[in-house]
CHARMM internal coordinates of N, CA and C (Angstrom, degrees):
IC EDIT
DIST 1 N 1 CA 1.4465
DIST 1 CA 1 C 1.5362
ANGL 1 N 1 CA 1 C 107.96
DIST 1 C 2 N 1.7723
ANGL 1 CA 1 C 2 N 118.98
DIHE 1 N 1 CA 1 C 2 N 128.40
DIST 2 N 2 CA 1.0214
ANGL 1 C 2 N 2 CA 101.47
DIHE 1 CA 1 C 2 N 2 CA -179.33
DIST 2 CA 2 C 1.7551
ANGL 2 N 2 CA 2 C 145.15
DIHE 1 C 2 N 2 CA 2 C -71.17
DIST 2 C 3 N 0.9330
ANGL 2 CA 2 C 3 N 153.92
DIHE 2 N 2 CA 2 C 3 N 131.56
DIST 3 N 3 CA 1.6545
ANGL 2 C 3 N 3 CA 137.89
DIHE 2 CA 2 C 3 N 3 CA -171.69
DIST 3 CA 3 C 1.3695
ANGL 3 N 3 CA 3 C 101.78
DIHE 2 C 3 N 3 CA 3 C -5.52
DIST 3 C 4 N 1.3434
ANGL 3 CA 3 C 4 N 117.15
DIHE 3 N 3 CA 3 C 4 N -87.38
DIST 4 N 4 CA 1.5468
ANGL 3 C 4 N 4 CA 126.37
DIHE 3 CA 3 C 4 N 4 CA -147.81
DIST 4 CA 4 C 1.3796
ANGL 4 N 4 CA 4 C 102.25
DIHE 3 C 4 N 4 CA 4 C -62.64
DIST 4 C 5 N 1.8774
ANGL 4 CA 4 C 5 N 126.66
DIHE 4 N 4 CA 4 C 5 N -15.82
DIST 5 N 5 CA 1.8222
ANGL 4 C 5 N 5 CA 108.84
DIHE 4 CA 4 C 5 N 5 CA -174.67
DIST 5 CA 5 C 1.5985
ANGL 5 N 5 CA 5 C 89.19
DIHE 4 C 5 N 5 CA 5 C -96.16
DIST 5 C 6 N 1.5129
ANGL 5 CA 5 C 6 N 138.70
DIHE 5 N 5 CA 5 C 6 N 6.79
DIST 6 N 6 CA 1.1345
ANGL 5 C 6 N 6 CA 121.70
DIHE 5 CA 5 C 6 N 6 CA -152.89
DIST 6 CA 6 C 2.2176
ANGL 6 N 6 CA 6 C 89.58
DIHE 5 C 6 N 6 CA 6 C -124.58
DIST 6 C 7 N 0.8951
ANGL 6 CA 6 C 7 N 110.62
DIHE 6 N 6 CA 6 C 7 N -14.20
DIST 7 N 7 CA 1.4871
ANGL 6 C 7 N 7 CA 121.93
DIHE 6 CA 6 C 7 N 7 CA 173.84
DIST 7 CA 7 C 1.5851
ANGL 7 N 7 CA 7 C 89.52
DIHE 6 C 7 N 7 CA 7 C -82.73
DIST 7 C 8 N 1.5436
ANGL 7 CA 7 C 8 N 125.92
DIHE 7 N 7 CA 7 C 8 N -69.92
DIST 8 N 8 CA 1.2408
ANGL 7 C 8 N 8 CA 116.50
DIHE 7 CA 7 C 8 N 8 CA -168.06
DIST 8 CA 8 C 1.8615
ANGL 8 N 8 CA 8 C 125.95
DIHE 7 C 8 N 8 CA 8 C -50.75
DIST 8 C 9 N 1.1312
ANGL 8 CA 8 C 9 N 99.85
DIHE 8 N 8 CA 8 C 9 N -28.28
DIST 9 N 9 CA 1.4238
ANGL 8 C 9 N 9 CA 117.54
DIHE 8 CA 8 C 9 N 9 CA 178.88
DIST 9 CA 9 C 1.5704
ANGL 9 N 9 CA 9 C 107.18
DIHE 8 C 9 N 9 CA 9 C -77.01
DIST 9 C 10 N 1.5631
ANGL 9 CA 9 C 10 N 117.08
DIHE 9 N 9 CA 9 C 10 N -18.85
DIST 10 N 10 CA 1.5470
ANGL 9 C 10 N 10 CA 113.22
DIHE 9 CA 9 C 10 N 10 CA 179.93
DIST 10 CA 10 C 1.4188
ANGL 10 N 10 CA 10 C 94.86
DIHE 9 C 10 N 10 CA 10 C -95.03
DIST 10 C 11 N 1.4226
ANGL 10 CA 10 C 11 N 123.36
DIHE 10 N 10 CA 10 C 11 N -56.66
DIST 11 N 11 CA 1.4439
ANGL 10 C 11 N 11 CA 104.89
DIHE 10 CA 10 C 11 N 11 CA 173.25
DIST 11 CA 11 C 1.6393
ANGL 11 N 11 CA 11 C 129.85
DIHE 10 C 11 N 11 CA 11 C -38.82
DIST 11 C 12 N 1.5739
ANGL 11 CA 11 C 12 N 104.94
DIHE 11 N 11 CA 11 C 12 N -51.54
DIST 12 N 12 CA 1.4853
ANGL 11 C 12 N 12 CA 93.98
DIHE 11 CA 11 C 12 N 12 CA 177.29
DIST 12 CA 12 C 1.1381
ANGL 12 N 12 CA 12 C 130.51
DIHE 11 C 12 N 12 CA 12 C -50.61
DIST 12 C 13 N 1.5047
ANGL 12 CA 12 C 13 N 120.90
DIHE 12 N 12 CA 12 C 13 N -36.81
DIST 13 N 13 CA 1.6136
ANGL 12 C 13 N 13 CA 149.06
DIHE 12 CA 12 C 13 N 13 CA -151.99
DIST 13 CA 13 C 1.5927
ANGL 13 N 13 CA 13 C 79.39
DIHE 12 C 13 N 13 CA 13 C -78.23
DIST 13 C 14 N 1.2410
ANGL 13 CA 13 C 14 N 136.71
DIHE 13 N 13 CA 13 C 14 N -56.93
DIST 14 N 14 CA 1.5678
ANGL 13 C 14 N 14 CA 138.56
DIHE 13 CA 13 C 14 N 14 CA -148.48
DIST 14 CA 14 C 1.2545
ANGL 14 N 14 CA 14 C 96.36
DIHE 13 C 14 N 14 CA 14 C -73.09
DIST 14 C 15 N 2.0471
ANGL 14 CA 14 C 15 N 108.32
DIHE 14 N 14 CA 14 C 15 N -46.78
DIST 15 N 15 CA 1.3923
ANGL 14 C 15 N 15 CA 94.08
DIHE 14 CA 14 C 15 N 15 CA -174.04
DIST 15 CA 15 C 1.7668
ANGL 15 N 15 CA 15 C 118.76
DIHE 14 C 15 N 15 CA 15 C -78.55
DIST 15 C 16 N 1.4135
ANGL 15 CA 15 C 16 N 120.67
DIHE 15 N 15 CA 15 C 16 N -11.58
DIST 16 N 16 CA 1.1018
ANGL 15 C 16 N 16 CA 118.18
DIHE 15 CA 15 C 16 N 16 CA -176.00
DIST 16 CA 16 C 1.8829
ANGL 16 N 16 CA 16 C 110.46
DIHE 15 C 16 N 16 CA 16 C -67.67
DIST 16 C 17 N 1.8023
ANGL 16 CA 16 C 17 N 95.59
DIHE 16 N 16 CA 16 C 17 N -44.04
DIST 17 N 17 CA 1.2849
ANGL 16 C 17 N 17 CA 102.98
DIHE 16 CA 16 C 17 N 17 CA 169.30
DIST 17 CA 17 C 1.8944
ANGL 17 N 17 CA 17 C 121.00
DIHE 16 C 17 N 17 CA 17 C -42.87
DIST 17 C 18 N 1.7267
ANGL 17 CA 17 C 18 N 115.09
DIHE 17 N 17 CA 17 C 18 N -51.01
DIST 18 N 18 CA 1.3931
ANGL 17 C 18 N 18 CA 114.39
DIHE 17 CA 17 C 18 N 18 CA 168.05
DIST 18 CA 18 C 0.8470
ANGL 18 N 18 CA 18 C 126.85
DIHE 17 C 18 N 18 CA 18 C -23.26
DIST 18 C 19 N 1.3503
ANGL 18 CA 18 C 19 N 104.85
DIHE 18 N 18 CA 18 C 19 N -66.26
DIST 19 N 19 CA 1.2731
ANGL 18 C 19 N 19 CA 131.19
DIHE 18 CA 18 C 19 N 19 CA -152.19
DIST 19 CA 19 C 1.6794
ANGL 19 N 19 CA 19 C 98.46
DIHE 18 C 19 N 19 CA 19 C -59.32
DIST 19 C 20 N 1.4389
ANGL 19 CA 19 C 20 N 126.71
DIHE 19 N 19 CA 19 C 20 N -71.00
DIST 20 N 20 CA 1.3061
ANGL 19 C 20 N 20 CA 137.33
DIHE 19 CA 19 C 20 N 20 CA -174.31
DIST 20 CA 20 C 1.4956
ANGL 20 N 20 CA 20 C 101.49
DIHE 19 C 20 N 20 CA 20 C -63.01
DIST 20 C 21 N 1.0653
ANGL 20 CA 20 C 21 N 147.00
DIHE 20 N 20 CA 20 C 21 N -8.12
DIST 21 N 21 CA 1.3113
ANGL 20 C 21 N 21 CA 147.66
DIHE 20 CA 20 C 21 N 21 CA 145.20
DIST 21 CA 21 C 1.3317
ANGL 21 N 21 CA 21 C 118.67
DIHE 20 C 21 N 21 CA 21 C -59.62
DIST 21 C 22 N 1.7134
ANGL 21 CA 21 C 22 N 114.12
DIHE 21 N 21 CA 21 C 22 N -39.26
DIST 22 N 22 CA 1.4220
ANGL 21 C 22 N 22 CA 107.65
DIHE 21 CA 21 C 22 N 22 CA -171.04
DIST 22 CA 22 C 1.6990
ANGL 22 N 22 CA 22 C 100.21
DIHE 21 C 22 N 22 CA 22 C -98.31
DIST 22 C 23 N 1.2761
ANGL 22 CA 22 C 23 N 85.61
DIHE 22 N 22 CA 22 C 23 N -65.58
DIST 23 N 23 CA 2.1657
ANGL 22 C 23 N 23 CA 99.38
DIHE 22 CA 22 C 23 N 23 CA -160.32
DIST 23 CA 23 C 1.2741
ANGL 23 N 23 CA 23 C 95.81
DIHE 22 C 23 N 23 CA 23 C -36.81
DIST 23 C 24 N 1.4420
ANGL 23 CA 23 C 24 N 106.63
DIHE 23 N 23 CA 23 C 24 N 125.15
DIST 24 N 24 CA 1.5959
ANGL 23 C 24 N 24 CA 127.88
DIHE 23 CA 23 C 24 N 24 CA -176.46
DIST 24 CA 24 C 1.7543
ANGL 24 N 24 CA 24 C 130.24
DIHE 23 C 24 N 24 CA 24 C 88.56
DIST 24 C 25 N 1.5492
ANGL 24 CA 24 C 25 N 94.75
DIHE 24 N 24 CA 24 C 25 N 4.64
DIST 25 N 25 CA 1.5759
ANGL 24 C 25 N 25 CA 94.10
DIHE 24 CA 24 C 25 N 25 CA 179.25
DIST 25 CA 25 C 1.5726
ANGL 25 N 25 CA 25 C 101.85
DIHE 24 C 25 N 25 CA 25 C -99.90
DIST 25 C 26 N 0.8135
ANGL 25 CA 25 C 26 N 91.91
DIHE 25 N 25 CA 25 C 26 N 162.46
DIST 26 N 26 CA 1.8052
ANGL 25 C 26 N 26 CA 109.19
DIHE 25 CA 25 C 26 N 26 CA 176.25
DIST 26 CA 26 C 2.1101
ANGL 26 N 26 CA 26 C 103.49
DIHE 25 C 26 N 26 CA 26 C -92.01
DIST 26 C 27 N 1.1047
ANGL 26 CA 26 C 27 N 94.15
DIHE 26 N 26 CA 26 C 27 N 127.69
DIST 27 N 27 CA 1.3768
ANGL 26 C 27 N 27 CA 93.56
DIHE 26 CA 26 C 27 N 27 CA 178.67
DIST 27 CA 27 C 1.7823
ANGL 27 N 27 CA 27 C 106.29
DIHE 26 C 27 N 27 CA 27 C -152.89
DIST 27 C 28 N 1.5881
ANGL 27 CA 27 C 28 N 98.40
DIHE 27 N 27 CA 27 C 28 N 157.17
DIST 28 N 28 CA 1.3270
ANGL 27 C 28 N 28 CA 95.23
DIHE 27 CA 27 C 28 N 28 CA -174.83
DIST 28 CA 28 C 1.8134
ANGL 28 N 28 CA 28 C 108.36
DIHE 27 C 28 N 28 CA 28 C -112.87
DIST 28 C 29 N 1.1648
ANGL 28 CA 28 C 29 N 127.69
DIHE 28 N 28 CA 28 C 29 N 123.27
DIST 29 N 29 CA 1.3613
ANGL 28 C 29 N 29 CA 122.07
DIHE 28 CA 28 C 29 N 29 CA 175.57
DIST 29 CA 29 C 1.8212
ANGL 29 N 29 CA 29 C 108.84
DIHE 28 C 29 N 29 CA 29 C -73.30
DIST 29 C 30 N 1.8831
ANGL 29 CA 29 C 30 N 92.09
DIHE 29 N 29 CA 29 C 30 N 169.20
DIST 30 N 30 CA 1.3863
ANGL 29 C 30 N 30 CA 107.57
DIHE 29 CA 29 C 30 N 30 CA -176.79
DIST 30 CA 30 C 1.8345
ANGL 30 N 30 CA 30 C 133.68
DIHE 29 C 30 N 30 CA 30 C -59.90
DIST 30 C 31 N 1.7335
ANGL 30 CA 30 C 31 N 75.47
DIHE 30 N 30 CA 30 C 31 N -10.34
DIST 31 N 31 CA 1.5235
ANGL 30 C 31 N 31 CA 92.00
DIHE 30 CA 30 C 31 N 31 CA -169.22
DIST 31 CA 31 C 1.4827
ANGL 31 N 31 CA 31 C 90.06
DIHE 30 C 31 N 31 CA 31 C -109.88
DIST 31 C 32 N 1.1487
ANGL 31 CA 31 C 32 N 147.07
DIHE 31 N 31 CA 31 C 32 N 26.21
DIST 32 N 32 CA 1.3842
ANGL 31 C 32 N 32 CA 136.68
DIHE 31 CA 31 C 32 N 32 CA 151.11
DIST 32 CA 32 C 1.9565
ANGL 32 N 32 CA 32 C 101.79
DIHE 31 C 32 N 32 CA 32 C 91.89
DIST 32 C 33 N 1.6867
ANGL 32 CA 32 C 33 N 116.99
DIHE 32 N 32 CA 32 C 33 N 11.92
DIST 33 N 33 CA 1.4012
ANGL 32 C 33 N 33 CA 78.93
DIHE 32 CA 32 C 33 N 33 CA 159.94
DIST 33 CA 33 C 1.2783
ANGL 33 N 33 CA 33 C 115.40
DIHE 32 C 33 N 33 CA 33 C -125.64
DIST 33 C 34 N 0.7372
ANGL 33 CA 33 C 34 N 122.65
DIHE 33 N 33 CA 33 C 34 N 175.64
DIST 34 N 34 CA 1.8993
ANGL 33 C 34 N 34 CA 143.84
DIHE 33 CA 33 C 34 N 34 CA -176.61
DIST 34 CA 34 C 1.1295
ANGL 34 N 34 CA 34 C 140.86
DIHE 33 C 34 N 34 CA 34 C -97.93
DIST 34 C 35 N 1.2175
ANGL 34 CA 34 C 35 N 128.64
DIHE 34 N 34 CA 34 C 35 N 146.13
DIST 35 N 35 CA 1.2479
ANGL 34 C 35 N 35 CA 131.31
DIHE 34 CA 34 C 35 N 35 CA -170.30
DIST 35 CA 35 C 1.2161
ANGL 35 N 35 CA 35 C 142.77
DIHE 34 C 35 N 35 CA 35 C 132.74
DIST 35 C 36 N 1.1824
ANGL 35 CA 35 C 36 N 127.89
DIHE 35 N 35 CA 35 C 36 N -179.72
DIST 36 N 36 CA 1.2137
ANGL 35 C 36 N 36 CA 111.00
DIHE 35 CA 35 C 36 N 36 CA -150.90
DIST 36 CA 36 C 2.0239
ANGL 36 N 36 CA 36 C 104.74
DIHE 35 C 36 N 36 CA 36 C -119.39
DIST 36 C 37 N 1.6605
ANGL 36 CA 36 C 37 N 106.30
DIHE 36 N 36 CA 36 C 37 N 127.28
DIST 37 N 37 CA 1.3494
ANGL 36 C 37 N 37 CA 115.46
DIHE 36 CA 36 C 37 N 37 CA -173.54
DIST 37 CA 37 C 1.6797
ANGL 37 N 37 CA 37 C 129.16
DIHE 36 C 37 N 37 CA 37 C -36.82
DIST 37 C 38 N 1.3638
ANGL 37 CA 37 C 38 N 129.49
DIHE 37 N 37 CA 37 C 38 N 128.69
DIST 38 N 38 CA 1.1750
ANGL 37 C 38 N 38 CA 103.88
DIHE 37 CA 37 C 38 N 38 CA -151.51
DIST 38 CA 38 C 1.5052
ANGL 38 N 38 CA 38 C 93.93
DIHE 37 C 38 N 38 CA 38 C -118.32
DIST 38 C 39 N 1.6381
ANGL 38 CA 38 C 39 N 104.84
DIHE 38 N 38 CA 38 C 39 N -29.61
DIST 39 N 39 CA 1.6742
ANGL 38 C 39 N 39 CA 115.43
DIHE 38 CA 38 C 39 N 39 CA 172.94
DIST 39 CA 39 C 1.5608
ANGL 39 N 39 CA 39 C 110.55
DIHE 38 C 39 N 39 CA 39 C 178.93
DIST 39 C 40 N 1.2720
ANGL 39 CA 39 C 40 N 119.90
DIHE 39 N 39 CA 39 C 40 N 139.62
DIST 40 N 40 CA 1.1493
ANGL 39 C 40 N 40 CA 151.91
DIHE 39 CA 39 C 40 N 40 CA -167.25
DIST 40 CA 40 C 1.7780
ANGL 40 N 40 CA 40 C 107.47
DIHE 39 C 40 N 40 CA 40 C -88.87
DIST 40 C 41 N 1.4010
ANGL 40 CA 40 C 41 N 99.55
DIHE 40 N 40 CA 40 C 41 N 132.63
DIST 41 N 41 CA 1.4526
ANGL 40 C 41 N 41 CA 95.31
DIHE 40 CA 40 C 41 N 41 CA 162.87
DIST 41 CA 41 C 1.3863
ANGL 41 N 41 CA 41 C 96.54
DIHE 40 C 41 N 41 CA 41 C -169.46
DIST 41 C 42 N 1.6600
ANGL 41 CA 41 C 42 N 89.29
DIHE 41 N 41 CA 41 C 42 N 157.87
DIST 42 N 42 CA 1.3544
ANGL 41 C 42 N 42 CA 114.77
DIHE 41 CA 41 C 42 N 42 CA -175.26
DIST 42 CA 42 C 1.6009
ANGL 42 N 42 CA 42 C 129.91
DIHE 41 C 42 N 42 CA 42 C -120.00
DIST 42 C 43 N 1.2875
ANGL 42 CA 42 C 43 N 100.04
DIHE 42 N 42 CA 42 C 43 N 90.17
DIST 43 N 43 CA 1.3683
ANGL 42 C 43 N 43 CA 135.60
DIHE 42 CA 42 C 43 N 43 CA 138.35
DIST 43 CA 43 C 1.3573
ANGL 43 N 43 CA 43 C 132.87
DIHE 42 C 43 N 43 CA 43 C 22.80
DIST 43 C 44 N 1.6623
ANGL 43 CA 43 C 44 N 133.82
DIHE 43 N 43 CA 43 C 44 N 67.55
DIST 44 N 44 CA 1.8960
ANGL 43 C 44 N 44 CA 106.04
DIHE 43 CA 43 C 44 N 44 CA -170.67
DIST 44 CA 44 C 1.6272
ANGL 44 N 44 CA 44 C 99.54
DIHE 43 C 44 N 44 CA 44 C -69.67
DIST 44 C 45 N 1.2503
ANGL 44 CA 44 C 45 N 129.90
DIHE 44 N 44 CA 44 C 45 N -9.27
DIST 45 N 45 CA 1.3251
ANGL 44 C 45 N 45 CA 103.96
DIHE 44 CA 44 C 45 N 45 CA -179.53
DIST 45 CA 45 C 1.4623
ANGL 45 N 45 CA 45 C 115.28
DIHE 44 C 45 N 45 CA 45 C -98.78
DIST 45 C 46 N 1.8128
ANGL 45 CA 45 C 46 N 108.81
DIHE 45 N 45 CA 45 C 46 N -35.86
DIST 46 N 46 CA 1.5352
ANGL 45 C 46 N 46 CA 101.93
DIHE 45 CA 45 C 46 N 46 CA -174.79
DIST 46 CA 46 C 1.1052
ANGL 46 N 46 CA 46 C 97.10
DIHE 45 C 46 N 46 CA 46 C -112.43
DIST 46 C 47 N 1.4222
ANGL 46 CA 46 C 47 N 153.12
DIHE 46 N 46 CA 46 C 47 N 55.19
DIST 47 N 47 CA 1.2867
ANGL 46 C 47 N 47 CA 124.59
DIHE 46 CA 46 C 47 N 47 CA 168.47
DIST 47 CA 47 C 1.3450
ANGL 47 N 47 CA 47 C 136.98
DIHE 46 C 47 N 47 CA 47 C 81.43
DIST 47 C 48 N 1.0415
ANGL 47 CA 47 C 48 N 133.07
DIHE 47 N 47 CA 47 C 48 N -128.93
DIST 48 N 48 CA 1.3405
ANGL 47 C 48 N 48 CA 135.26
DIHE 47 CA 47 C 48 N 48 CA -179.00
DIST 48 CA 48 C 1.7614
ANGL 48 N 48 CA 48 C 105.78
DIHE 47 C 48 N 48 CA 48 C -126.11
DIST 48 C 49 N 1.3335
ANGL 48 CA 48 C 49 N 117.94
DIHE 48 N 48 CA 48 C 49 N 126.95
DIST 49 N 49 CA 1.1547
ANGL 48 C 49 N 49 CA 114.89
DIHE 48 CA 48 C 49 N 49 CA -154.39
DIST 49 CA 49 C 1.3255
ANGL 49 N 49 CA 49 C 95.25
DIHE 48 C 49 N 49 CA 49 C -139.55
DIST 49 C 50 N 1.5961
ANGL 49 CA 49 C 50 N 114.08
DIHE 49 N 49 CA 49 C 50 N 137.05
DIST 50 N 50 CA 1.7370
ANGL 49 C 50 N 50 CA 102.49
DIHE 49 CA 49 C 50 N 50 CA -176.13
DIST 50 CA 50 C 1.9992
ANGL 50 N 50 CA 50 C 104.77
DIHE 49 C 50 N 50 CA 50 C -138.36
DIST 50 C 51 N 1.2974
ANGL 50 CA 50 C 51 N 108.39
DIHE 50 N 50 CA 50 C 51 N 139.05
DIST 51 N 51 CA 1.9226
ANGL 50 C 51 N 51 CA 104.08
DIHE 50 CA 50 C 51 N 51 CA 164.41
DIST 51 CA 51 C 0.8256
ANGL 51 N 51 CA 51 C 127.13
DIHE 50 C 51 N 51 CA 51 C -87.42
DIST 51 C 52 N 1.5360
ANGL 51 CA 51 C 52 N 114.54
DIHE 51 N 51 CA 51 C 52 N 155.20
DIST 52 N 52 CA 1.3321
ANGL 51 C 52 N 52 CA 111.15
DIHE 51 CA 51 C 52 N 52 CA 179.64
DIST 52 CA 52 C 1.4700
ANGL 52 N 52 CA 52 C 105.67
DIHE 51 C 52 N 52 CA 52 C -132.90
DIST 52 C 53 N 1.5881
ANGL 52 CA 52 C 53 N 108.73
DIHE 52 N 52 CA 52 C 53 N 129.43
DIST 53 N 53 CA 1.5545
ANGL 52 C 53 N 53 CA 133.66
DIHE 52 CA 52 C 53 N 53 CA 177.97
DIST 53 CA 53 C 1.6044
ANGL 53 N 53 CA 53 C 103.53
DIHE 52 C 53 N 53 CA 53 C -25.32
DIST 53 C 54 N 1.2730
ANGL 53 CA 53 C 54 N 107.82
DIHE 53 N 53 CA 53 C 54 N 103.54
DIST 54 N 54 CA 1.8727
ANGL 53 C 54 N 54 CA 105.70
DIHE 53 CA 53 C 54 N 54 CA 157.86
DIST 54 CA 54 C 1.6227
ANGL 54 N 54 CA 54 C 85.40
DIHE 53 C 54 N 54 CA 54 C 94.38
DIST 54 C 55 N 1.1467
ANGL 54 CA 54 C 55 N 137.99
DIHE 54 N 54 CA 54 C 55 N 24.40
DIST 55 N 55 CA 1.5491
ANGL 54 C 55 N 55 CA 130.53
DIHE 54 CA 54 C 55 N 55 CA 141.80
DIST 55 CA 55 C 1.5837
ANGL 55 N 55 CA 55 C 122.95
DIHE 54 C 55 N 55 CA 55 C -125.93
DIST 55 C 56 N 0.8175
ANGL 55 CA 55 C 56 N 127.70
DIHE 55 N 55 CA 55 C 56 N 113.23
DIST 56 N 56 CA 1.6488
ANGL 55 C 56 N 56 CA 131.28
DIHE 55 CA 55 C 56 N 56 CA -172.36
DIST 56 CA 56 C 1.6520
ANGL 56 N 56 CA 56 C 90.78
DIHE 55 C 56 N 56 CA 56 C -59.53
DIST 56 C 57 N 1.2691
ANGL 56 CA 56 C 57 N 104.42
DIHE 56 N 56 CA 56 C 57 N 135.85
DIST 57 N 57 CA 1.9290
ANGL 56 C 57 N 57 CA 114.95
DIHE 56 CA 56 C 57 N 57 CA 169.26
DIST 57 CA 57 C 1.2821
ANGL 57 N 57 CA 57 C 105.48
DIHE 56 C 57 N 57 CA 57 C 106.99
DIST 57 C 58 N 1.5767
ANGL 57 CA 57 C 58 N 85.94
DIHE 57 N 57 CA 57 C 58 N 166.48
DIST 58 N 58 CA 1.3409
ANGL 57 C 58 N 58 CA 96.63
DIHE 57 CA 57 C 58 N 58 CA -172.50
DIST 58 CA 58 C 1.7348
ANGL 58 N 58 CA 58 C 111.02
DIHE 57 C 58 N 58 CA 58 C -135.92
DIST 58 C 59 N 1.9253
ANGL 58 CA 58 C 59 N 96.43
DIHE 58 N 58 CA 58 C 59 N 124.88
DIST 59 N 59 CA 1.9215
ANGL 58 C 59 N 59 CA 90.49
DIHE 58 CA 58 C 59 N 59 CA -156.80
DIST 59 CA 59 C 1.4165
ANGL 59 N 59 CA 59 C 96.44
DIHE 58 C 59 N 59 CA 59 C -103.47
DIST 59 C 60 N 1.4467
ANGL 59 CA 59 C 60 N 119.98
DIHE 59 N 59 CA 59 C 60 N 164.71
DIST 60 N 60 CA 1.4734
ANGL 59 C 60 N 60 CA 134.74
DIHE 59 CA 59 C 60 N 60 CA 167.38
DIST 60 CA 60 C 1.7230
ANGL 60 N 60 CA 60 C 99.45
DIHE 59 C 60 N 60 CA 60 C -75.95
DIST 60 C 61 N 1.7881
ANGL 60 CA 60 C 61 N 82.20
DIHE 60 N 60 CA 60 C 61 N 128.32
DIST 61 N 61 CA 1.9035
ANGL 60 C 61 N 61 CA 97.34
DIHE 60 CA 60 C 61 N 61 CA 172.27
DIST 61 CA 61 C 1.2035
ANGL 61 N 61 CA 61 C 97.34
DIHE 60 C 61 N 61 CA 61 C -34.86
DIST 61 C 62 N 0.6744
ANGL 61 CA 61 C 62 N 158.01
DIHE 61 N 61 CA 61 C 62 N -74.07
DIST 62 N 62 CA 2.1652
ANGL 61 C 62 N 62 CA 162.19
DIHE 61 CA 61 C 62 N 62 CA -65.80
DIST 62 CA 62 C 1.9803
ANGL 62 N 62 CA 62 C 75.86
DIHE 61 C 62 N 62 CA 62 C -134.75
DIST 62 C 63 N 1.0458
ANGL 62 CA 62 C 63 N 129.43
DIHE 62 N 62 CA 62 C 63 N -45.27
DIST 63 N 63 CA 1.8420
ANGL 62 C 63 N 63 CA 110.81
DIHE 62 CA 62 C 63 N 63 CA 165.09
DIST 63 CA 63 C 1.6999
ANGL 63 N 63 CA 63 C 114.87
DIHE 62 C 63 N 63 CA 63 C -57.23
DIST 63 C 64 N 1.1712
ANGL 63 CA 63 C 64 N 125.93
DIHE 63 N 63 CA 63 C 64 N -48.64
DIST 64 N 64 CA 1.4501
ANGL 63 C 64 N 64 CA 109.46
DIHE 63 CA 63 C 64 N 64 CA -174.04
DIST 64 CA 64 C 1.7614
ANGL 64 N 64 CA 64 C 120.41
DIHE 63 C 64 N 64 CA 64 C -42.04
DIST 64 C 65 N 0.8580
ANGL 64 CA 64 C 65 N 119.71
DIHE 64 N 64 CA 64 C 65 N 142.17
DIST 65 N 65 CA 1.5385
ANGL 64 C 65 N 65 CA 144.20
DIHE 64 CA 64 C 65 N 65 CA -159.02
DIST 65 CA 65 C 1.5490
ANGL 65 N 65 CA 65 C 93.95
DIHE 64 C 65 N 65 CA 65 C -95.13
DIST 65 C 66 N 1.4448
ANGL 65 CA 65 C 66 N 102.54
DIHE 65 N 65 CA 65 C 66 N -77.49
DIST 66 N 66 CA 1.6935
ANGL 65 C 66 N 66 CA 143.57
DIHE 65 CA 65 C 66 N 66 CA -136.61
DIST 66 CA 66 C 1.6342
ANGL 66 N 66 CA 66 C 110.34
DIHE 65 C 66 N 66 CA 66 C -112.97
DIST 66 C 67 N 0.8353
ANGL 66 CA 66 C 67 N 145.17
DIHE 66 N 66 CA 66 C 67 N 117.73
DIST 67 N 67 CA 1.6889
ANGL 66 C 67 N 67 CA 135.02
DIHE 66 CA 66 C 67 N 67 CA 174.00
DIST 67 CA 67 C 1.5781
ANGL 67 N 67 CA 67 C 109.56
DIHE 66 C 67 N 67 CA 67 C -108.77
DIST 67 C 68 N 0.9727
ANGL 67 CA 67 C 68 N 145.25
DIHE 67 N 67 CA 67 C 68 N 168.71
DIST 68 N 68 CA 1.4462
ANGL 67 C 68 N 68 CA 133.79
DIHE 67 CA 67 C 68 N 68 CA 170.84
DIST 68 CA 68 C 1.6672
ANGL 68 N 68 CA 68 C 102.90
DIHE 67 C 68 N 68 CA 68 C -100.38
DIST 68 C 69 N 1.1869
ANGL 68 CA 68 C 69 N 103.30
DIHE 68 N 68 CA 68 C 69 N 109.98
DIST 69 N 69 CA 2.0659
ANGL 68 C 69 N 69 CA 98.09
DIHE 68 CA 68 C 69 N 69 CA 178.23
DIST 69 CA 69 C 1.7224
ANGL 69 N 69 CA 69 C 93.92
DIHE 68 C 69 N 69 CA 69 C -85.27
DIST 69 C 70 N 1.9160
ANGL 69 CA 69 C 70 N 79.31
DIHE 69 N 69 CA 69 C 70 N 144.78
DIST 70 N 70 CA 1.4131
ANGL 69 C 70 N 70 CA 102.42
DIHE 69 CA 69 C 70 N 70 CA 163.61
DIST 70 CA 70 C 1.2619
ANGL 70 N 70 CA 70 C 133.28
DIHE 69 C 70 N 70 CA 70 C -60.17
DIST 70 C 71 N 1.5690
ANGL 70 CA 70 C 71 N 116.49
DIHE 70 N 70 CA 70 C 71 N 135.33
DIST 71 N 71 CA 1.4388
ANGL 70 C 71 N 71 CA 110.28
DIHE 70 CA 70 C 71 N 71 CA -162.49
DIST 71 CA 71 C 2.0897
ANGL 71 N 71 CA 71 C 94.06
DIHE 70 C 71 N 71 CA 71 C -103.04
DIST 71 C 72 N 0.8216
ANGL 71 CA 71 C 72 N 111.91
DIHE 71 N 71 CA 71 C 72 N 157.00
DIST 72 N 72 CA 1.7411
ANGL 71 C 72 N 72 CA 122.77
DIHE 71 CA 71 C 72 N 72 CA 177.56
DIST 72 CA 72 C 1.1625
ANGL 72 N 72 CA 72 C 125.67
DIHE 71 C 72 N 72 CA 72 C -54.29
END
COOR INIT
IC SEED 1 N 1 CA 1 C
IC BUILD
């Protein structure tokens, strides 16, 4: 497989992984608001960038504070 289809396939995989990590957790950002992930996207300029339910915008992961851990 060449470099560049075999980098793209690790990026996606990471971002597919995010995604099911975030969408649906409750988390609190750096700037104090809350809520819960609504969808993930990724960014050529900033990265990986995700919303949150009941805030207009869209913040860089690297703000979340807080994640909601899974309970058993």
């Amino acid at each position: 497989m060449p470099d560049a289809t075999r980098n793209a396939s690790t990026i996606l995989r990471a971002f597919g992984e995010a995604q099911a990590e975030l969408v649906g957790k409750t988390v609190v950002l750096t700037d104090g608001k809350a809520g819960t992930v609504e969808h993930v996207w990724l960014d050529d300029i900033h990265g990986l960038r995700i919303s949150v339910r009941g805030h207009n915008g869209k913040w860089p992961v690297s703000t979340i504070k807080f994640v909601e851990k899974d309970t058993p």
